[in-house]
C-alpha positions in Angstrom: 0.0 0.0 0.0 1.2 3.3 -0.8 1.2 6.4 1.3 2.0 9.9 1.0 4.2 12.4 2.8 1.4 14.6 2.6 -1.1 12.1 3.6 1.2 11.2 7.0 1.5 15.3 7.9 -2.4 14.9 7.5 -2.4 11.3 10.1 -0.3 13.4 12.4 -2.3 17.0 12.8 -5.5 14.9 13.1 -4.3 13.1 15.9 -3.0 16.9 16.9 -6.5 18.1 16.1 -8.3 15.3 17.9 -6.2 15.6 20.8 -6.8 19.2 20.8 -10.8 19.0 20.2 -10.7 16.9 23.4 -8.7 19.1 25.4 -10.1 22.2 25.0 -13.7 21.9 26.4 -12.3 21.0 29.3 -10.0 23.4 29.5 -12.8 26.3 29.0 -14.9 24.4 31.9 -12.0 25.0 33.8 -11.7 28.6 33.2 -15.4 29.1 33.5 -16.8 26.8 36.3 -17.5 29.0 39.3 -15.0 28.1 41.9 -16.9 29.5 45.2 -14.7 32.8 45.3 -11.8 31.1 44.8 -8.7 31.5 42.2 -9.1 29.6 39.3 -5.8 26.9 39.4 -4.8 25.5 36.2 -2.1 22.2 35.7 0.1 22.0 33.3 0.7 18.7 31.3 3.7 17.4 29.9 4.6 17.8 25.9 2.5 14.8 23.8 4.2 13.7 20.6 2.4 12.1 18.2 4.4 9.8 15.8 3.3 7.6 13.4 5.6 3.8 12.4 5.9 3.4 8.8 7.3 0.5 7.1 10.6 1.2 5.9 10.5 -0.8 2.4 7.0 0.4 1.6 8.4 4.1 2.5 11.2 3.9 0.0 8.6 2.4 -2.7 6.1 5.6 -2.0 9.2 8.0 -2.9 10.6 6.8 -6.3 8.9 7.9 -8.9 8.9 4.4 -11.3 7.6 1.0 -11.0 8.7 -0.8 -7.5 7.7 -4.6 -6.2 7.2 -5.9 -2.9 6.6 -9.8 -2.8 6.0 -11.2 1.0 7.4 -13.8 1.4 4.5 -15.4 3.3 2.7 -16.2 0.1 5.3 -18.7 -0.9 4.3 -21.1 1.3 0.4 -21.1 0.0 2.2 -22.3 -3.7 5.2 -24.3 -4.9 8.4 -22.0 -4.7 11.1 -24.8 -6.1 13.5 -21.3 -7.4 13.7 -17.8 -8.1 11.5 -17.9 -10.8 8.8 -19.6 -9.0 8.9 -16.6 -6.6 9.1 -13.6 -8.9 6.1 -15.0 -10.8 3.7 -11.8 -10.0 6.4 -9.1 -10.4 5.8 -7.4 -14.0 8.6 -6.8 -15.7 10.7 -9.7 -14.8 10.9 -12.9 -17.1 12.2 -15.5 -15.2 11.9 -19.4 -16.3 14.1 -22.4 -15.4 15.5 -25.1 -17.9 14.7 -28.1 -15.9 12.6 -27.2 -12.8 15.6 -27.3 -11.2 17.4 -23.2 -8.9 19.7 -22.7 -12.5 17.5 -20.2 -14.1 17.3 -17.6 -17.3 16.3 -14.0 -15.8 15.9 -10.9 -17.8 14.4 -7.4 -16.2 13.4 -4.6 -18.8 15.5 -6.3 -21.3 18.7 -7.1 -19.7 20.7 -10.3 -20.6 18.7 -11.6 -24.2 21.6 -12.9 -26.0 24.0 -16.1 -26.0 25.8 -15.3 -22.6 22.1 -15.6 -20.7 23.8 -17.9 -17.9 25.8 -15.5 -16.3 22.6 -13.5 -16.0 24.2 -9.9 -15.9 21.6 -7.3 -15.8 20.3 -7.5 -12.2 21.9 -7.2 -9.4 21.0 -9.2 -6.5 21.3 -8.3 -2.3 20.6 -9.9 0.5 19.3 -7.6 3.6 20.9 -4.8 1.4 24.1 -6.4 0.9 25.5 -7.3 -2.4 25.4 -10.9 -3.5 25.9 -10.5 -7.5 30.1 -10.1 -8.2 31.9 -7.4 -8.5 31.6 -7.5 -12.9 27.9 -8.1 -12.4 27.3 -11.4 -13.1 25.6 -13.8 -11.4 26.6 -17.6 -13.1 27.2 -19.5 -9.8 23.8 -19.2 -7.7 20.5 -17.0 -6.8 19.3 -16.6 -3.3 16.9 -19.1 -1.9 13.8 -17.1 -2.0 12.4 -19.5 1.1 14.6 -17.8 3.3 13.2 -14.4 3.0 10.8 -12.4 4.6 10.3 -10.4 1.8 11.7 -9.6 -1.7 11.9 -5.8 -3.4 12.4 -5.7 -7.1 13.6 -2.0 -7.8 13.0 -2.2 -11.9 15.4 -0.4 -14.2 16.7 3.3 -12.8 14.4 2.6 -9.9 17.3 0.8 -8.7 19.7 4.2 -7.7 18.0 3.8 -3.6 20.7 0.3 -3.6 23.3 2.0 -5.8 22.8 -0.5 -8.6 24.5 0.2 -11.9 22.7 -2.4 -14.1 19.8 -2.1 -17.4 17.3 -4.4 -15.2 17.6 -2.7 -11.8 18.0 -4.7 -8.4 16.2 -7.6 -6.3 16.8 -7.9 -2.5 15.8 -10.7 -1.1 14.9 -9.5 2.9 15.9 -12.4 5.2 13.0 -14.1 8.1 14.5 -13.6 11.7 13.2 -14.7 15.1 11.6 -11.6 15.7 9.4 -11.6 12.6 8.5 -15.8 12.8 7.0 -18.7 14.9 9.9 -20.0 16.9 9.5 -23.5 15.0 8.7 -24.2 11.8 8.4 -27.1 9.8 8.0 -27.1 6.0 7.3 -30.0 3.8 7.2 -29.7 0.0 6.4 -32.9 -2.7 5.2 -33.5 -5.6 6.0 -34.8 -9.4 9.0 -36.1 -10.7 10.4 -37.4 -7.6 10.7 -33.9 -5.3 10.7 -34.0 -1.8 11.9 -30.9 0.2 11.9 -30.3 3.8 13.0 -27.1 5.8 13.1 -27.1 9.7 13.5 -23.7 11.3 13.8 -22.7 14.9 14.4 -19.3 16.5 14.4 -17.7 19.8 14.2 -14.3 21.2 15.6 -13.2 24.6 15.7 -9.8 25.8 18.1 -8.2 23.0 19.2 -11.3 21.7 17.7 -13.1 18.9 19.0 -16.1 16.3 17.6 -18.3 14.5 18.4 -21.5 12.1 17.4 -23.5 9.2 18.2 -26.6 7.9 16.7 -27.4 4.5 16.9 -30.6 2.1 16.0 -30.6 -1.3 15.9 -33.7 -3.9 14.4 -34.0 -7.1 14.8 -36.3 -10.5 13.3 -33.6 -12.9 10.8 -34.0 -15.6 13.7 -34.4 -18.1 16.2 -37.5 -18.4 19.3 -36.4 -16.4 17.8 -33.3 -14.3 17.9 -34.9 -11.4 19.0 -32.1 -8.5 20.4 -32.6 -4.8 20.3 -29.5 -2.5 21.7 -29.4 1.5 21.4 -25.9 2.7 21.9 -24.0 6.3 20.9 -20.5 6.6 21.6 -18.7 10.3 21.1 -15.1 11.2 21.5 -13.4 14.7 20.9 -10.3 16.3 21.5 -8.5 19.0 20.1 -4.4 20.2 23.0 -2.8 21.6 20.9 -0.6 22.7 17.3 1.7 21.5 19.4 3.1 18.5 21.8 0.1 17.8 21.1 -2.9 16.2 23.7 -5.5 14.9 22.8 -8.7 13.2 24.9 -11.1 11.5 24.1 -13.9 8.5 26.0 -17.2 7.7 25.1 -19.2 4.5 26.1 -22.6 3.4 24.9 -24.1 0.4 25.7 -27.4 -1.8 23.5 -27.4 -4.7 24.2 -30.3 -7.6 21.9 -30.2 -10.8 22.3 -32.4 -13.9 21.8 -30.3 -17.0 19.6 -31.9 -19.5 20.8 -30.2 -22.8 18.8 -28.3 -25.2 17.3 -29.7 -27.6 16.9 -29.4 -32.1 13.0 -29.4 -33.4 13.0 -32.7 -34.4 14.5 -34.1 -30.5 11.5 -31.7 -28.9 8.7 -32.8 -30.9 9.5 -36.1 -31.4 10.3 -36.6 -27.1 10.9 -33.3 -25.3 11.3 -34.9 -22.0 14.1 -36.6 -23.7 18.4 -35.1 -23.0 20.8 -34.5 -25.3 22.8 -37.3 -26.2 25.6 -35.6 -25.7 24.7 -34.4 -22.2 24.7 -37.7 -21.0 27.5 -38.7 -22.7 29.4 -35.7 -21.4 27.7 -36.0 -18.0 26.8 -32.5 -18.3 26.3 -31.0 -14.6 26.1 -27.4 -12.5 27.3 -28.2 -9.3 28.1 -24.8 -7.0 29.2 -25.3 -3.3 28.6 -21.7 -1.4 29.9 -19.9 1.9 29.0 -16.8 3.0 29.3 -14.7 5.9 27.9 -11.1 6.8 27.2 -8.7 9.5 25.1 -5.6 9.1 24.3 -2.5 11.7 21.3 0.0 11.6 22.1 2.8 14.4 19.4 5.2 14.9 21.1 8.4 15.5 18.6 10.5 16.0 14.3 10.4 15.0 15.5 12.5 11.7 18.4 10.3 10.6 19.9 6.8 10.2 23.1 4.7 9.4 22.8 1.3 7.8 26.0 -0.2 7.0 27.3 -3.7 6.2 30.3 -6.2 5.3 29.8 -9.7 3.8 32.4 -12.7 2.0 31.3 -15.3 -0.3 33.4 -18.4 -1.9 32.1 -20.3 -4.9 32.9 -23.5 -5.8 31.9 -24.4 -9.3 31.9 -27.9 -10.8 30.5 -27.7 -14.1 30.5 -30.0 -17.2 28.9 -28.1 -19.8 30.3 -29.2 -23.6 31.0 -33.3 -24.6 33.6 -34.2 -26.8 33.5 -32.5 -30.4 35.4 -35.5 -32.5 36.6 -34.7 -36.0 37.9 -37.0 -38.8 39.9 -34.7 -40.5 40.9 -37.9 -43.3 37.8 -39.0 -43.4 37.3 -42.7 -43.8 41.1 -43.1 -44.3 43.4 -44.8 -41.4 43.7 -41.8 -39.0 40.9 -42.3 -35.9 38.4 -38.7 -35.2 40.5 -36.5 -33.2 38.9 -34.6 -30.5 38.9 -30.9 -31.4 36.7 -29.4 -28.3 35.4 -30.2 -25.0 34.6 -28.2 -21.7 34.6 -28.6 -18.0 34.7 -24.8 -16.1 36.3 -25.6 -12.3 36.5 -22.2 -10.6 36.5 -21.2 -6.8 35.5 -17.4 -6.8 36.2 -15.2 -4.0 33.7 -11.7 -3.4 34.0 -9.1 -0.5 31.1 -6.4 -0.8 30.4 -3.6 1.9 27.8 -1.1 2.0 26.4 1.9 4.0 23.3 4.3 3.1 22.8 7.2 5.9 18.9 8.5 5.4 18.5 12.0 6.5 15.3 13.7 6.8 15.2 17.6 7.5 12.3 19.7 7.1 10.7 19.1 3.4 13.9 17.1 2.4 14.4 13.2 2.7 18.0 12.5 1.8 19.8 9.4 1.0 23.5 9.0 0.8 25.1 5.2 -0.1 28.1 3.4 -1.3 28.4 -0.3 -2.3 32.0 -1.9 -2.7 32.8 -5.2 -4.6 36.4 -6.8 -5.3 35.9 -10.3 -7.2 38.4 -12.6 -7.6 37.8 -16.2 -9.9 40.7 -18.6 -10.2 40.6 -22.1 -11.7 40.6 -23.7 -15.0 38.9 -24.7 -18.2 39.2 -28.4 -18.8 38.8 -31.4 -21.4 35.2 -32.9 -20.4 35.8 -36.7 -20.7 32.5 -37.9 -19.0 32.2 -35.2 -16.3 35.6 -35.7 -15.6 38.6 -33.4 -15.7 40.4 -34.3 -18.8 43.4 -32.1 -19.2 44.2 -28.2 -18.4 42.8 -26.2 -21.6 43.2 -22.5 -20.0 43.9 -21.5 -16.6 41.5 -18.6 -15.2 42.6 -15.4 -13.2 40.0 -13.2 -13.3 39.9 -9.6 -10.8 36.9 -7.2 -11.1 36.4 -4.4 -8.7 33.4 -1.8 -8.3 32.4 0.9 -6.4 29.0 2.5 -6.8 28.3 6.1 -4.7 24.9 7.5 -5.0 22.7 10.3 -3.3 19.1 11.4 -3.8 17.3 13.5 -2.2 13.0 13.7 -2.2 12.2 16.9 -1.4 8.3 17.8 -0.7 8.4 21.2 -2.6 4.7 21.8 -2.3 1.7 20.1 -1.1 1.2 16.3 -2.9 4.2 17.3 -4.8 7.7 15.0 -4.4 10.5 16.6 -6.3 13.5 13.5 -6.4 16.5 14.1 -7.8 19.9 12.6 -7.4 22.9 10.7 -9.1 25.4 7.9 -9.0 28.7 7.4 -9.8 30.1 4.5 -10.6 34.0 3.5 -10.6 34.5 -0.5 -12.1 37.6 -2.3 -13.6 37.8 -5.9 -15.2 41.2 -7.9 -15.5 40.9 -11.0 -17.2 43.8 -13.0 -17.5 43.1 -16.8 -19.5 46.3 -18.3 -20.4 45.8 -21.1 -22.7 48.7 -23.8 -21.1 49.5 -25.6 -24.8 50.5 -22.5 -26.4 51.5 -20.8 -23.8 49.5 -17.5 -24.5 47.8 -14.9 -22.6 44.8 -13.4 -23.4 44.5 -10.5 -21.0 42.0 -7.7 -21.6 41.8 -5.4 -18.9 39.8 -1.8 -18.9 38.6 0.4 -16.1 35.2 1.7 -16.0 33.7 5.1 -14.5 30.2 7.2 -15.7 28.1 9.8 -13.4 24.3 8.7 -13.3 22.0 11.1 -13.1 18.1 11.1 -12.3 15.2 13.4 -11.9 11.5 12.7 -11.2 8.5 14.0 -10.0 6.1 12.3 -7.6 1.9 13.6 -7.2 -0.2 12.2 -4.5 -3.5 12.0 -5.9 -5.1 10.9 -2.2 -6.4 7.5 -0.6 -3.4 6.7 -1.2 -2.8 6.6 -4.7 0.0 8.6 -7.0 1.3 9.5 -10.1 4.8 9.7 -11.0 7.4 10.1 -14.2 11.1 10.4 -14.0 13.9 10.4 -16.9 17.3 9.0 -16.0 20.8 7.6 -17.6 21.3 3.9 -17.7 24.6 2.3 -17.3 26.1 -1.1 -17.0 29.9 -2.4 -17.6 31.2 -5.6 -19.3 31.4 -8.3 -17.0 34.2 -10.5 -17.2 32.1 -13.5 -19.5 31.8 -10.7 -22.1 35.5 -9.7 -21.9 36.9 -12.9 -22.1 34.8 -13.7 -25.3 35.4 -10.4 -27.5 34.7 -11.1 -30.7 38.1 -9.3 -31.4 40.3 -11.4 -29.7 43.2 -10.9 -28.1 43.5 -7.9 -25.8 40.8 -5.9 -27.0 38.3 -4.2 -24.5 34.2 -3.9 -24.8 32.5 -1.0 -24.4 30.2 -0.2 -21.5 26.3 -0.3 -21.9 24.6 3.2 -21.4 21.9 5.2 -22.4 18.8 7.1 -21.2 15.5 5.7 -20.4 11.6 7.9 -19.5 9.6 6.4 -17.2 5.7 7.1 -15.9 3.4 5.8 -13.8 0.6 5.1 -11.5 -0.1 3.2 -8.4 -2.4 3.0 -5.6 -4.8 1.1 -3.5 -8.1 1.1 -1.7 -7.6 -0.6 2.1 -8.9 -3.7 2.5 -12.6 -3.7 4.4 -15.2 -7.0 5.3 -18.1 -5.0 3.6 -16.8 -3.0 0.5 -14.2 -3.3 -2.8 -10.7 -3.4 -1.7 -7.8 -2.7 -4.6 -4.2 -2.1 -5.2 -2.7 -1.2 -8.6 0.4 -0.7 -10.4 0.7 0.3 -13.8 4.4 1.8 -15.5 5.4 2.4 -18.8 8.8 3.5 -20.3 11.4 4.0 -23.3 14.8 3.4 -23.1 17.5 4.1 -26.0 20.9 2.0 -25.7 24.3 2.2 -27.0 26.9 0.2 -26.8 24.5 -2.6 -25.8 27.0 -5.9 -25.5 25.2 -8.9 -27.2 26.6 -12.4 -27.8 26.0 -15.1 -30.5 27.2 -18.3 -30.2 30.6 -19.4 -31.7 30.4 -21.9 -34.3 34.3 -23.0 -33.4 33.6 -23.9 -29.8 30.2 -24.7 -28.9 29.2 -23.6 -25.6 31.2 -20.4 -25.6 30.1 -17.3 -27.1 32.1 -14.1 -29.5 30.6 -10.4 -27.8 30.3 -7.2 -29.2 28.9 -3.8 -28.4 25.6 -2.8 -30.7 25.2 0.6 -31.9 21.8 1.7 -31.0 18.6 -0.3 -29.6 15.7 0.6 -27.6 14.2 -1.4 -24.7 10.8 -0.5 -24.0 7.7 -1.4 -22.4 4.5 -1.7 -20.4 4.3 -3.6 -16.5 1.0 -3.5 -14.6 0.0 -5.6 -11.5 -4.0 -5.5 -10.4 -5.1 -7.3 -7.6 -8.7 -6.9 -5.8 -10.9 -8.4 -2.8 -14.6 -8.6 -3.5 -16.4 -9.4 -0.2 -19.6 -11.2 0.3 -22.0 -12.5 2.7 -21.4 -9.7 5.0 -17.3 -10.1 4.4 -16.7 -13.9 5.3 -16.1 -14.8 2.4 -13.9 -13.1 -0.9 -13.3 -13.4 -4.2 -9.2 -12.7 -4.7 -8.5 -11.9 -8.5 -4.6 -11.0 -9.3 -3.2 -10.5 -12.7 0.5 -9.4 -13.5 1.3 -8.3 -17.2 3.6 -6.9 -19.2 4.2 -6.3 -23.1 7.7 -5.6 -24.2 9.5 -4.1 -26.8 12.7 -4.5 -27.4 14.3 -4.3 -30.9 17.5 -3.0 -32.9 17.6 0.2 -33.8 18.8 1.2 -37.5 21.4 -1.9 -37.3 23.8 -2.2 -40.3 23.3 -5.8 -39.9 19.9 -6.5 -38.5 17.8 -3.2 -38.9 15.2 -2.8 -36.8 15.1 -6.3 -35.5 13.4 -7.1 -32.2 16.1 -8.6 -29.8 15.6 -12.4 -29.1 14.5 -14.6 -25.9 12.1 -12.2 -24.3 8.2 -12.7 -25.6 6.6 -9.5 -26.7 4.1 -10.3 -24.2 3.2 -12.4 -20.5 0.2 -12.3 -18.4 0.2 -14.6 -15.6 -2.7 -14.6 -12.8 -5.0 -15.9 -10.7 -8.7 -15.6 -9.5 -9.3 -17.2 -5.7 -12.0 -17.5 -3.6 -11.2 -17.3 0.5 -13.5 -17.6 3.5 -12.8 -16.5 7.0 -12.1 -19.9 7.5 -8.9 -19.9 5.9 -9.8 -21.7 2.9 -8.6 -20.7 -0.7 -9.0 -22.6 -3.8 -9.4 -20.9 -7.6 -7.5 -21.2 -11.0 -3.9 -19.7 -12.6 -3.4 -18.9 -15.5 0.2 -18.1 -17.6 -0.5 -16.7 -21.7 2.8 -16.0 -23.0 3.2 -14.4 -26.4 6.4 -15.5 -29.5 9.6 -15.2 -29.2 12.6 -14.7 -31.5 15.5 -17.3 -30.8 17.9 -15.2 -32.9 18.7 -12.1 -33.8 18.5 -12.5 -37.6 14.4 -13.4 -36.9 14.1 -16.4 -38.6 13.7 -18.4 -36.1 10.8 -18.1 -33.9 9.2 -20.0 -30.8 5.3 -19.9 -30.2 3.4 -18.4 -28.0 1.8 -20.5 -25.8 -1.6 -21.0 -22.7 -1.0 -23.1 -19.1 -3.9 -23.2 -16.5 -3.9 -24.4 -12.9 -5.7 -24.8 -10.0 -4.7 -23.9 -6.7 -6.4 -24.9 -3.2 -5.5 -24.7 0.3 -6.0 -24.0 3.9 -4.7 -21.4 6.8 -4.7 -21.8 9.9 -3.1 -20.5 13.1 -0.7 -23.6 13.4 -0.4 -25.3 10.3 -0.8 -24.4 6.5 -1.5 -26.8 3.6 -1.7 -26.2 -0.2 -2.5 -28.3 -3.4 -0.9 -26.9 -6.8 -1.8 -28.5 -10.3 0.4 -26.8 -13.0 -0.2 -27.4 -16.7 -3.7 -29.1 -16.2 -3.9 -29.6 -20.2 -0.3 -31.1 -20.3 0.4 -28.8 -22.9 3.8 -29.4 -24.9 6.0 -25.3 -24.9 9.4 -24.2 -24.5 10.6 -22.7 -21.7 13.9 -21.1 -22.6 16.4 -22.0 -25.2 19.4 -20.6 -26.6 20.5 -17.4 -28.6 21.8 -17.9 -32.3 23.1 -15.4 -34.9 21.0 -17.1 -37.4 18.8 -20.2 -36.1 18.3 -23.4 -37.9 16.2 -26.1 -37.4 18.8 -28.4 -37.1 20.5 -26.3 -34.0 19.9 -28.1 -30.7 18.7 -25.1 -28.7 15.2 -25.5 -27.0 14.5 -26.5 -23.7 11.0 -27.8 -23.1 8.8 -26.6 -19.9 7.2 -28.3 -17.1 4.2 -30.8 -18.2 1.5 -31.6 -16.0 2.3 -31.8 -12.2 0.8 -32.2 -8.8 2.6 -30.1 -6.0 1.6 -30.3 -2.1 3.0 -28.5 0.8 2.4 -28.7 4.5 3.8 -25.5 6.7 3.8 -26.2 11.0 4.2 -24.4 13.0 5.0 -24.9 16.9 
């Protein structure tokens, strides 16, 4: 819900004028009474202040003028949340789908991250409580935060993303972790259903005086819809806190994850419609896999200095241990059928650890009509290992060892200032500072590839927010996008040798509206969000697929494109029989456009892999009872897989049905996905020019039957 400066000022002098209205008549009796000749005495009270507790999150969406999303995390256990994509499904915007089922996942925001290099998914950067979790170049290859784990999770679109310092074309997603203060002490959560998953998390929490913690434990396994997807997951996620005092808090976080996922393999026309639940050949030959172990540590502070300002400020380390058998042998008989056997010419196994410190503090400042905000993140990457022969899924020989450093800082200030009643003026800027060393030396000829650039661009941004009352606003803004290389793209230069991309930038317009009506037992309750804008890009960095080496990709910078498009969310509560029971419709849709602009090679062209439209909802009914039961819906529109446009994937329909119960201890669902077991892709990959013949597509889920039980003691 969405709230205006103007509309707390008018909260606080009604309580003012309330208090006051009491006050007074009494006062007067006291002045007038007759007091049998004697002097009239008066008492004086002590000061009253009125103050009024906002939520921080929904405080920060209310002043940034352009589309922001806040998903609680509570709704995730009333449907099947297996990854990030399962719990982004409502945010506009954001097209997220997985391969297999399985946490790897394809993730594009406004446009970001439609080429050949989609699995480093660069283009949204990810936090956790604030901190940074995507690297220091901005890619985020190895993992994505286990959206179970959070309380909530805030999807700053686009420019909206300058309030976490984010220098990236998609914007920012923190994911807001559950603590003891803000769950049941225990908490058991069981999740099963098709194609062997079974998924259990036990958490348990305890709050004493100024001292809180709290622990999970969570165990997922699954085989997959798709021969050799089957995925093993062990995770522990801790977090404790402790109040120093009434304007200190400190809380630390400690992750450990061990995540292994077989990768299925995309798939040519003829494999998906002749068995799309069928692998690759080759990824079983080449036992291809995704297996990333990860540590992290972090400690964050909030001190209160005074009621007008705040410090928030934070440190955190992660290690990455990748495993990751991705490309079988490529044999060659270069004599044909003459006496010389087929000579291997290509394989690839990527083993890297990678290393990230990231810091951060943001000091809010509100004086008078201003409300100021003053941040920094830091990054420093560091990603050493090899690229190996892939006999199997085994290490096969040393192709190229990989030293890879990337550093970024990002500064940023805005400030909202209240220039006039309903009117939010917010302006502000970032700067960013970046640099990329990539050092591959390939071990048989001895040779070092070793790009290596630094980075640096001012940001700036300027909007203008309206309260229109009840809670509802208007807004537009216009503000410079910009996003480095990361160190995928540099290392795979179409160029060769030491040459350097180009960093993304460009300028994008943005307006909006948004509000709600407050949910009541006897009347229409509402909340809507609707944003359109127009971005113009140069130096875009896209990647096709290299022919030579399949499985590795040749990047360049475009000259021009535009990224544009339209995200609404509309949701409503229709009450009847005197408010016990509702009708819950939600819909969440967006139409994009994203295309080439005057290309010397491909014109006006739309860009490939995002579909120029997605609508995905749902219409429940719920009872005071706790009961809730109703359809879904997905209707996704066609989709280019290359960026000549001759190859194109349909659109496509999936309904559900959804059912389950509340109550104050325990929570159960039912989920059935695809009810007509329709046959679609879900992602595939990007191609210069497409051909039938090229083994990209990877099909979707079919029909499945998910259930999920939540206790809690």
């Amino acid at each position: 819900m969405s709230i205006s400066l103007r509309t707390m000022r008018h909260a606080s002098r009604l309580s003012v004028a309330i208090s006051a209205a009491l006050i007074l008549p009494f006062s007067a009796f006291a002045q007038t009474a007759p007091n049998k000749g004697k002097e009239a005495k008066f008492t004086e009270l002590d000061k009253v202040q009125v103050r009024g507790h906002r939520d921080a999150i929904e405080a920060e969406r209310a002043q940034t003028p352009g589309n922001v999303s806040v998903v609680d995390g509570e709704t995730f256990y009333e449907r099947s949340v297996n990854n990030m994509a399962d719990s982004l499904r409502y945010v506009p915007g954001v097209w997220a789908e997985s391969a297999t089922g399985g946490d790897g996942i394809f993730l594009s925001s406004r446009g970001s991250n439609l080429d050949a290099t989609d699995y480093d998914n660069n283009g949204v950067k990810l936090f956790q409580d604030g901190l940074p979790v995507t690297t220091a170049d901005g890619n985020n290859h190895n993992r994505f935060p286990d959206p179970m784990a959070a309380r909530r999770v805030v999807v700053a679109h686009g420019a909206n993303a300058l309030t976490y310092g984010a220098s990236t074309l998609g914007g920012a997603v923190d994911f807001v972790s559950q603590t003891a203060r803000d769950s049941a002490p225990v908490q058991l959560f069981v999740n099963a259903g098709s194609f062997g998953l079974v998924s259990g998390r036990l958490t348990a929490g305890d709050v004493s005086g100024d001292l809180d913690g709290q622990l999970t434990v969570e165990n997922k396994e699954r085989d997959g819809y798709r021969e050799h997807g089957r995925e093993s997951r062990t995770g522990f996620y801790a977090n404790g806190g402790w109040r120093v005092s009434e304007a200190l808090d400190l809380r630390v976080f400690a992750t450990h994850v061990d995540n292994d996922q077989q990768l299925a393999g995309a798939l040519t026309r003829a494999q998906f419609e002749d068995d799309s639940w069928q692998a690759n050949p080759s990824a079983i030959t080449g036992n291809f896999q995704w297996n990333v172990v990860t540590s992290r540590l972090a400690a964050k502070g909030t001190w209160s200095i005074d009621p007008d300002s705040r410090l928030e400020f934070g440190l955190s380390w992660e290690d990455q241990d990748l495993y990751h058998p991705i490309v079988d042998k490529i044999m060659v008989d270069f004599d044909g059928p003459g006496p010389m056997e087929p000579v291997e010419v290509f394989s690839l196994l990527k083993n890297t650890s990678q290393k990230t410190w990231a810091g951060m503090a943001r000091y809010y400042l509100r004086a008078g009509n201003h409300d100021v905000l003053a941040g920094v993140n830091l990054a420093d990457t560091r990603e050493r290992g090899g690229l190996y022969r892939n006999d199997g899924g085994r290490r096969n020989g040393l192709r190229t060892l990989v030293d890879n450093r990337s550093r970024s800082m990002e500064l940023f200030l805005v400030d909202r200032w209240t220039f006039a009643p309903d009117w939010t003026l917010v302006y502000g800027a970032q700067g960013v500072v970046t640099s990329r060393d990539v050092r591959n030396t390939d071990v048989t000829r001895g040779t070092l590839s070793h790009p290596k650039a630094d980075y640096s661009s001012f940001n700036p941004r300027i909007g203008v927010i309206r309260a229109l009352g009840q809670g509802n606003e208007a807004y537009a803004s216009l503000s410079r996008l910009y996003e480095a290389p990361t160190t995928f793209d540099m290392q795979d230069d179409l160029r060769g040798g030491d040459a350097t991309l180009a960093a993304m930038h460009g300028g994008v317009f943005e307006l909006g509206l948004r509000g709600s009506q407050p949910e009541s037992k006897t009347r229409l309750a509402w909340h809507w969000d609707v944003a359109a804008y127009y971005a113009r890009i140069r130096d875009e960095i896209l990647s096709i697929d290299d022919p030579a080496a399949p499985g590795t990709s040749l990047s360049a910078n475009m000259d021009r494109t535009t990224h544009a498009g339209i995200e609404a969310l509309l949701g409503a509560s229709v009450p009847f029989a005197d408010g016990a029971h509702r009708i819950e419709p939600k819909i969440s849709a967006t139409w994009n456009a994203f295309s080439f602009n005057g290309d010397a090679i491909y014109g006006d062209n739309d860009l490939p892999a995002a579909p120029r439209y997605f609508v995905r909802g749902e219409v429940m009914y719920r009872n005071d009872s706790g009961f809730f039961a109703g359809p879904t819906f997905d209707l996704v529109g066609a989709r280019y897989a290359d960026f000549s446009n001759t190859y194109r994937v349909g659109s496509y329909s999936l309904f559900g049905l959804r059912a389950g119960i509340e109550c104050p201890r325990w929570e159960l669902f039912g989920e059935l996905r695809n009810l007509t077991d329709r046959k679609y892709v879900g992602t595939f990959s990007v191609r210069d020019i497409a051909n039938e013949g090229d083994a990209i597509l990877q099909a979707g889920a079919p029909r499945s039957v998910y259930v999920g039980l939540r206790l809690k003691f």
